[in-house]
C-alpha positions as CSV (number, residue, x, y, z in Angstrom):
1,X,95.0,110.5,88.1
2,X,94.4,108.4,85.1
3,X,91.7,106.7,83.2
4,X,92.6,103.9,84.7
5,X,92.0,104.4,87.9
6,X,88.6,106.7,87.5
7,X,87.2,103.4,85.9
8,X,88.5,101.3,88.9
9,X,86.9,103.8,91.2
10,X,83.9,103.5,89.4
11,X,83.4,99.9,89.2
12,X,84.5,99.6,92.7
13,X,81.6,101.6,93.8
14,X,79.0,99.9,91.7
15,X,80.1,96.7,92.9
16,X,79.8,97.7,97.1
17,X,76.5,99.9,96.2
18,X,74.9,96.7,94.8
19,X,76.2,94.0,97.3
20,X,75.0,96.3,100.2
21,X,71.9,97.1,98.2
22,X,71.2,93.4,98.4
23,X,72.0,92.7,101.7
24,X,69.7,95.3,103.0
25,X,67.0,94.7,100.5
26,X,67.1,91.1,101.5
27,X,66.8,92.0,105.6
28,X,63.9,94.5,104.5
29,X,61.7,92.4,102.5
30,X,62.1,89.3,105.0
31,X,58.5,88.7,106.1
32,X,59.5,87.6,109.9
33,X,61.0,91.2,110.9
34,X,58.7,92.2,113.7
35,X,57.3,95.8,114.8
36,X,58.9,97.9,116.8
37,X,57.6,98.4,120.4
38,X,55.0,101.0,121.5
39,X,53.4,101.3,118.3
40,X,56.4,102.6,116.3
41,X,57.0,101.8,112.4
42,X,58.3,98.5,111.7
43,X,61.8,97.6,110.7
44,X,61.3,97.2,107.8
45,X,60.1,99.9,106.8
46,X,63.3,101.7,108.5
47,X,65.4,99.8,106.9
48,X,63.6,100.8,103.5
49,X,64.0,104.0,104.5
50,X,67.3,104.1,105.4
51,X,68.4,102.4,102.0
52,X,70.2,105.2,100.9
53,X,73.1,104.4,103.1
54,X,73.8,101.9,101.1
55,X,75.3,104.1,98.2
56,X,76.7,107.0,100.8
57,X,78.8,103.7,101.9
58,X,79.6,102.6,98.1
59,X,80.7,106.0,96.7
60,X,82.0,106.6,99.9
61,X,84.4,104.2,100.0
62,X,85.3,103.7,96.8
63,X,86.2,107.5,97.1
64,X,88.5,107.2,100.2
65,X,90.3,103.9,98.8
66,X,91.3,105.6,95.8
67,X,92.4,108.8,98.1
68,X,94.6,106.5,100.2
69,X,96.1,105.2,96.9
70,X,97.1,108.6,96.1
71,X,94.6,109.0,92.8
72,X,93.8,112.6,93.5
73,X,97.4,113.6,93.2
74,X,97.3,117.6,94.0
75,X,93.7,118.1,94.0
76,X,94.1,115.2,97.4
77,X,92.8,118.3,100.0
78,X,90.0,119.3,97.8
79,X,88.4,115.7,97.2
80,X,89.3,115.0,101.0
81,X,87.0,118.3,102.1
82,X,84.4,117.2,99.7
83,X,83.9,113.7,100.5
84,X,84.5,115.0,104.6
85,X,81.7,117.4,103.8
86,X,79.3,114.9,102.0
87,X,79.8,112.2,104.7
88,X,78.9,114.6,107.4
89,X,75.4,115.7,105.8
90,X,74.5,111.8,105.2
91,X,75.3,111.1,108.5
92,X,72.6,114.0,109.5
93,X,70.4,112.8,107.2
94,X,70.5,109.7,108.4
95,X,70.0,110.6,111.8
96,X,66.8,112.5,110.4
97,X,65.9,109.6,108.9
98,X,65.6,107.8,112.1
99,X,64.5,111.0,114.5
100,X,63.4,113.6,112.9
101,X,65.7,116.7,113.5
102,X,64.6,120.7,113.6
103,X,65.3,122.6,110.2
104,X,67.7,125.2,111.8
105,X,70.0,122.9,113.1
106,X,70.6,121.0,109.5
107,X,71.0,124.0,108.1
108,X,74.1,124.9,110.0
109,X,75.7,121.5,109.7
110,X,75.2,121.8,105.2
111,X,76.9,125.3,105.9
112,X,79.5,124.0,108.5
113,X,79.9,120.7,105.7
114,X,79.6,123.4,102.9
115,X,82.9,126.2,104.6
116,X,84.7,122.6,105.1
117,X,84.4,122.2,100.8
118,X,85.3,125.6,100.1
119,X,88.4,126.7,102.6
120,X,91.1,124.2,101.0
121,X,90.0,125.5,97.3
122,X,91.9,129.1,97.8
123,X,88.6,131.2,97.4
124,X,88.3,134.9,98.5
125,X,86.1,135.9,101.3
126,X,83.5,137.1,99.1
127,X,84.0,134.2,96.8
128,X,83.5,131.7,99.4
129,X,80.5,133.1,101.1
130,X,79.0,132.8,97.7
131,X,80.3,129.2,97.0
132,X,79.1,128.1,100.5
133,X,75.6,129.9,99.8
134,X,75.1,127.8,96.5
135,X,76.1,124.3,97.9
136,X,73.5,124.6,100.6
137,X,71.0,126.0,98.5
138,X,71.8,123.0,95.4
139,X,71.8,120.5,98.5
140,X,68.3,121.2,99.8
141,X,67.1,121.2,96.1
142,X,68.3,118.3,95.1
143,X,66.8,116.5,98.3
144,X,63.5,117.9,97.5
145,X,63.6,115.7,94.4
146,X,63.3,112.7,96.2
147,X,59.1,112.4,96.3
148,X,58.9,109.6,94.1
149,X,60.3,106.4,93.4
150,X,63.7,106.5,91.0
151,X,63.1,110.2,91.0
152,X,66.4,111.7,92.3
153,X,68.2,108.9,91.7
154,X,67.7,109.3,87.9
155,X,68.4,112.8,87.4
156,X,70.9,112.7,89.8
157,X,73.0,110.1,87.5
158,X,72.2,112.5,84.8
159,X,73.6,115.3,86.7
160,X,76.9,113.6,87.9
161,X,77.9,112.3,84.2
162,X,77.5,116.3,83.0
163,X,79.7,116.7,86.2
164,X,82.0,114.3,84.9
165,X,82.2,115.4,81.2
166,X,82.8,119.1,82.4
167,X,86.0,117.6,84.9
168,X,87.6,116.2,81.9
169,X,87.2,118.7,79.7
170,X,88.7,120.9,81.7
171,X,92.1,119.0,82.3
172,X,91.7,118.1,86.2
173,X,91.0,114.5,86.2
174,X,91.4,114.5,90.4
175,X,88.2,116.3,90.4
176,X,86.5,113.7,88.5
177,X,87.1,110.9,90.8
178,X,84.0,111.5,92.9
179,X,81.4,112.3,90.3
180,X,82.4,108.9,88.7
181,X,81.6,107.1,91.9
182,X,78.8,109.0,92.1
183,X,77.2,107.4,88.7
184,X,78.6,104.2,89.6
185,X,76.8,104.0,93.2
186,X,73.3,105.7,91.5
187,X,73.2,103.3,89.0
188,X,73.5,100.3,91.0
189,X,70.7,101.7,93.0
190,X,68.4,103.0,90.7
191,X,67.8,99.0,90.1
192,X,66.2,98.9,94.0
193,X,64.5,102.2,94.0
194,X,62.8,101.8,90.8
195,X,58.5,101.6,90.8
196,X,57.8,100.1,92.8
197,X,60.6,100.9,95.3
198,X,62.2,98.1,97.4
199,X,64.6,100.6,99.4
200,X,64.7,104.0,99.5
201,X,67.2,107.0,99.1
202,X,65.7,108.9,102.1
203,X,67.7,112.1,103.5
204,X,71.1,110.3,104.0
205,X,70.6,109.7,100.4
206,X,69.5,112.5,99.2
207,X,71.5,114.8,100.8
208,X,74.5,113.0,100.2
209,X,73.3,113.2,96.9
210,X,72.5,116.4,96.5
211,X,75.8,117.9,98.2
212,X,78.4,115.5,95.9
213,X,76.8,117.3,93.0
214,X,77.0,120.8,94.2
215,X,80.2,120.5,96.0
216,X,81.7,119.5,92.8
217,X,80.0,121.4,90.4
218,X,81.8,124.5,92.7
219,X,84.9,123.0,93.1
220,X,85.1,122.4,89.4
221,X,84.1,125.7,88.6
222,X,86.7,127.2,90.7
223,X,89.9,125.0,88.9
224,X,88.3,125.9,85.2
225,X,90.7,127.7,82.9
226,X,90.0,131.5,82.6
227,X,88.9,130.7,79.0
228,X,85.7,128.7,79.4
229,X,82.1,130.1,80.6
230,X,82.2,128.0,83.5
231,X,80.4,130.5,85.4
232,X,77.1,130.6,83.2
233,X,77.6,127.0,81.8
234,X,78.0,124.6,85.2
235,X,75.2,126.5,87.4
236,X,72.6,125.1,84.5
237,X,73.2,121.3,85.5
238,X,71.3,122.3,88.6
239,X,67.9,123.7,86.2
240,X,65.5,120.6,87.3
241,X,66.2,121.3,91.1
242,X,65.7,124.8,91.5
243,X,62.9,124.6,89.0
244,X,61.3,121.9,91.6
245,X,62.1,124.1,94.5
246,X,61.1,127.2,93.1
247,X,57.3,125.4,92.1
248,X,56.9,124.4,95.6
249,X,57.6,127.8,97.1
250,X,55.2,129.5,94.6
251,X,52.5,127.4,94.7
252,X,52.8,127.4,98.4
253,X,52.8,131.5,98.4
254,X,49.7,131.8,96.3
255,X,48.0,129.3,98.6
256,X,49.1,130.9,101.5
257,X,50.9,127.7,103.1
258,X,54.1,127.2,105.2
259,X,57.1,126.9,102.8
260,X,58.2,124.0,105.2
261,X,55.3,122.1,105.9
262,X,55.4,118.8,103.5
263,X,52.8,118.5,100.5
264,X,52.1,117.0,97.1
265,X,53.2,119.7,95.3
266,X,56.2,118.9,93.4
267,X,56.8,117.8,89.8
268,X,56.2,114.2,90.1
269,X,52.6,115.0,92.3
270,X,51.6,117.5,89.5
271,X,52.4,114.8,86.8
272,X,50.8,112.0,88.2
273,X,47.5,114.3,88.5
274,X,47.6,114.2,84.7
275,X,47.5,110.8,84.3
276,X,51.3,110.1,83.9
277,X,52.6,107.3,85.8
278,X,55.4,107.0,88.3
279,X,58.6,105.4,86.1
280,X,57.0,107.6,82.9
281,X,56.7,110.9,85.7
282,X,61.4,110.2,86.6
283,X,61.6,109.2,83.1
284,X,60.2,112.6,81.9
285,X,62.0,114.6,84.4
286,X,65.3,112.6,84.0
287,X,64.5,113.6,80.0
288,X,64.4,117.1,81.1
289,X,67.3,117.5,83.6
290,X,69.2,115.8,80.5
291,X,68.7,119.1,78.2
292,X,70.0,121.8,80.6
293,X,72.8,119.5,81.4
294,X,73.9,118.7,78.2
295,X,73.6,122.5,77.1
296,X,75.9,123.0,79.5
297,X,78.7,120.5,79.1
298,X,78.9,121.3,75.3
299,X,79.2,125.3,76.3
300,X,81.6,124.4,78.7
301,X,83.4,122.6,76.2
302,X,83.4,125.2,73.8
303,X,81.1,123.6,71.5
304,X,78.5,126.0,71.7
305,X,78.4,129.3,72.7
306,X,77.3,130.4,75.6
307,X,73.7,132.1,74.4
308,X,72.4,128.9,73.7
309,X,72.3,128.1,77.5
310,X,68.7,130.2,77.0
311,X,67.4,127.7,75.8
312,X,66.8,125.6,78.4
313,X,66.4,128.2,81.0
314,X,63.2,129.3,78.9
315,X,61.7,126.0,78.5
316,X,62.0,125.0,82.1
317,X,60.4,128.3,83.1
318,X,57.8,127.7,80.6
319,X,57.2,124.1,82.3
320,X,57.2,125.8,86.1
321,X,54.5,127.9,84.6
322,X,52.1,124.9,82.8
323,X,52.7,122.5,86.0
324,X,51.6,125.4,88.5
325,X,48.3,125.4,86.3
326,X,47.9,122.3,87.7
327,X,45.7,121.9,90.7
328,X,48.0,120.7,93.8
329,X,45.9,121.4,96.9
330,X,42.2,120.0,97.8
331,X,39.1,122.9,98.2
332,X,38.6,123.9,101.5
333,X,35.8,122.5,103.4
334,X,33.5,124.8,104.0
335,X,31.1,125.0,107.1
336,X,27.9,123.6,105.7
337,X,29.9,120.4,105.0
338,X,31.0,119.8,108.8
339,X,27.1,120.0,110.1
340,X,25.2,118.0,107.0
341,X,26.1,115.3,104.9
342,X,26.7,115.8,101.0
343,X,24.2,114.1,99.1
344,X,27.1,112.4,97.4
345,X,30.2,110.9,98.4
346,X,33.3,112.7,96.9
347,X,35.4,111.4,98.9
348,X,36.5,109.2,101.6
349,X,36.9,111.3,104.2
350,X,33.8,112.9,104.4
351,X,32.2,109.9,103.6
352,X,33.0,107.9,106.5
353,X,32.5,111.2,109.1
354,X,29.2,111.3,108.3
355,X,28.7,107.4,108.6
356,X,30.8,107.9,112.1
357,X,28.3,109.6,113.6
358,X,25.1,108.0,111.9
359,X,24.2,106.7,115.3
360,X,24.6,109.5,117.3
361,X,22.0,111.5,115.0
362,X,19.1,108.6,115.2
363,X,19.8,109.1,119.1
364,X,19.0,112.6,119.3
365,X,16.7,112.2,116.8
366,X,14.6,109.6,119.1
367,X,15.6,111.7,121.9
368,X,13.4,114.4,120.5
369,X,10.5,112.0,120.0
370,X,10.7,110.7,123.0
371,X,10.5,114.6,124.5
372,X,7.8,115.7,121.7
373,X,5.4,112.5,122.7
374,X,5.8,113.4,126.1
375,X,4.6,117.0,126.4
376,X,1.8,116.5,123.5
377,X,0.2,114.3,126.4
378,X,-1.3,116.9,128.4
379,X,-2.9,119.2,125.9
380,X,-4.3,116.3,124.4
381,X,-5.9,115.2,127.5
382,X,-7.3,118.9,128.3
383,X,-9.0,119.2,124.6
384,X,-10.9,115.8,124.7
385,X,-14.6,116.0,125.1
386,X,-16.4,115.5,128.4
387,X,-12.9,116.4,130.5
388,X,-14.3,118.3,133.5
389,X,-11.9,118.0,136.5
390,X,-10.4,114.9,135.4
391,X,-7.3,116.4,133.5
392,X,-4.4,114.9,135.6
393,X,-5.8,111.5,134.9
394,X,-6.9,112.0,131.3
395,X,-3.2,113.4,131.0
396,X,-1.8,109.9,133.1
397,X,-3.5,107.8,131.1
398,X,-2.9,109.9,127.6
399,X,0.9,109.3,128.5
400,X,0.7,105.9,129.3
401,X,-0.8,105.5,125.7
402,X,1.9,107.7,124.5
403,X,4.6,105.4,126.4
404,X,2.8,102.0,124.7
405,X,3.2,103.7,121.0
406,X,0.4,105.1,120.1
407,X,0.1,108.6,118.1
408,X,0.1,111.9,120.3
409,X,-1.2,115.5,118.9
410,X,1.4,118.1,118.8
411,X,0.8,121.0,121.3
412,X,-1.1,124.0,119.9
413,X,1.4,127.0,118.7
414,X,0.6,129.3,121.7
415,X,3.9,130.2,122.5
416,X,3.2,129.3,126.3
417,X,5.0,126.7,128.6
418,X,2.8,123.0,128.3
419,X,1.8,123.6,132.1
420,X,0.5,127.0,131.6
421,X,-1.7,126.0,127.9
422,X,-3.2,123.1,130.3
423,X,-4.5,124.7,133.3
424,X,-6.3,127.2,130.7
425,X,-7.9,124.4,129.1
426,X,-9.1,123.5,132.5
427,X,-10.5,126.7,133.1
428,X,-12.3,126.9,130.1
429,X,-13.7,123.6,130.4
């Protein structure tokens, strides 16, 4: 495959990422779509969503054009087994997108997508269980990247140039075809899912995403010469997503929370908590996927040696280490907080609970009253002067006083039941 023809490819996808883009963005932001029935999101907002089909269908066919034009020349079975394998996971991502789907069965359609990538590359048993293992693990990490707007879709157009570099430097062309469609498509959507987003990658997206990169990354790997450090240098382009994964899953251990239950714990949530904002929070991270990945094009190149691929690995551990300093998850409410109101209003929440059930209080609170005023009636009636057999009425008449408004004594702290404290006051008297 020539130069020629990558650049087609390429242009070819930006052009059909951007049109569809349009098209969708155009349907989505139309103020007459209605809601869906029985109280389901609108649309619109699916359609938002679901945005990310947009590019799968760009790359994707760009991809499969230049296939059927024969641009993949020998390498024809590996491309057609990646892009097979990456059309499949955004088609379940898609359908995740719309329905949400359980976590086991995704899992084993990546690795079914992921054995699909790596039988027509010639791998050993052993070889290929690994390969598989690292496509599914780069896939999920990279999808975990899309919690914020332009997020994924800038370091993921980092990623695929690195990608690209590394396929020409190492004299396979073929394999460059998709990582070229790959920048194409991202970059004619990053202009939609910029701050503030108009559509959205989603998991068709994302995964799609996150599977082109990985899938080639392995595949060009496997066809590097024996000479180059592919195995140290082409792992690295993945630093930023495995550095996001592996905050998630440690901040989540230390505060003892599902590893698969959704929170703002990532990169971008820890940055915004520090004041950054949302395009400066993808620039930064786009900055810092940019270092890794071009330490490892230039020692897969054989411009620097293979050391100096320490580099980054210690500054992005150092970074995991700061960000997880960060505060990610609210205190826990403690018991004294359900029962009485804070004297100040921290937040929302517990500000409008305790104006929720305002009411109810001042009825339980008159309630009392009301119960109080009524059994201080009698006692009051037995301790009045010149009360000799006249009690009852004293008591009916203190009551009826006590139902107009007027102020009752509280009964004496005996200890006894009201009946019992009155007939001794009648005895006595």
């Amino acid at each position: 495959m020539n130069v020629l023809g990558i650049i087609a490819s390429g242009v070819a996808a930006l052009f059909i990422t951007v049109a569809l883009a349009k098209s969708v963005r155009r349907v989505a932001l139309r103020p007459h779509v209605p809601d869906e029935p029985g109280g389901r999101a609108p649309r619109a907002e699916a359609l938002r969503r679901t945005g990310g089909a947009t590019a799968v269908l760009g790359v994707g066919t760009a991809t499969g054009v230049a296939l059927w034009l024969g641009a993949a020349d020998d390498a024809a079975g590996s491309v057609g087994g990646l892009l097979a394998g990456a059309g499949i996971v955004a088609a379940l991502g898609l359908v995740h997108d719309l329905k949400p789907l359980w976590a086991a069965l995704r899992l084993g359609v990546q690795i079914a997508a992921a054995i699909l990538v790596v039988c027509p590359a010639g791998l050993s048993p052993a070889a290929g269980i690994l390969a598989a293992l690292w496509i599914v693990l780069v896939t999920n990490a990279f999808a975990l990247l899309d919690h914020a707007d332009g997020l994924l879709t800038a370091v993921g157009l980092v990623t695929a140039a690195g990608l690209l570099t590394c396929a020409l430097v190492g004299g396979d062309p073929a394999l460059a075809l998709l990582p070229t469609t790959l920048v194409a498509g991202l970059a004619g959507f990053l202009l939609h899912t910029w701050h503030p987003a108009r559509l959205r990658l989603g998991a068709a997206g994302a995964q799609f995403t996150g599977f082109a990169l990985a899938a080639s990354g392995a595949l060009i790997q496997t066809a590097a010469p024996s000479g180059r450090a592919a195995w140290a240098a082409l792992p690295v382009l993945a630093t930023v997503a495995l550095a996001d994964s592996a905050l998630v899953l440690i901040s989540r251990r230390r505060a003892a929370r599902s590893p698969l239950r959704d929170a703002d714990d990532h990169i971008a949530h820890r940055l915004r908590r520090v004041r950054v904002t949302v395009p400066g929070a993808a620039v930064l991270t786009a900055l810092w996927a940019a270092v890794p990945v071009a330490t490892g094009t230039l020692v897969y190149a054989e411009l620097l040696h293979p050391a100096f691929l320490l580099l980054p690995l210690v500054g992005t551990a150092a970074a995991v280490f700061a960000l997880l300093r960060i505060p990610a998850y609210a205190p826990p409410r403690t018991g004294s907080s359900r029962t009485t109101p804070p004297r100040t209003a921290s937040t929302g929440v517990t500000h409008s609970r305790t104006a929720s059930s305002g009411a109810p209080s001042r009825t339980a609170a008159a309630r009392r009253t009301e119960a109080s005023g009524a059994g201080a009636t009698i006692p009051a009636a037995a301790s009045a002067p010149g009360a000799k057999g006249s009690a009852r009425g004293q008591g009916a008449s203190a009551a009826a006083r006590t139902a107009a408004g007027h102020p009752t004594v509280p009964p004496p702290p005996t200890g006894r039941p009201v009946a019992e404290t009155a007939t001794a006051a009648a005895e006595r008297g």
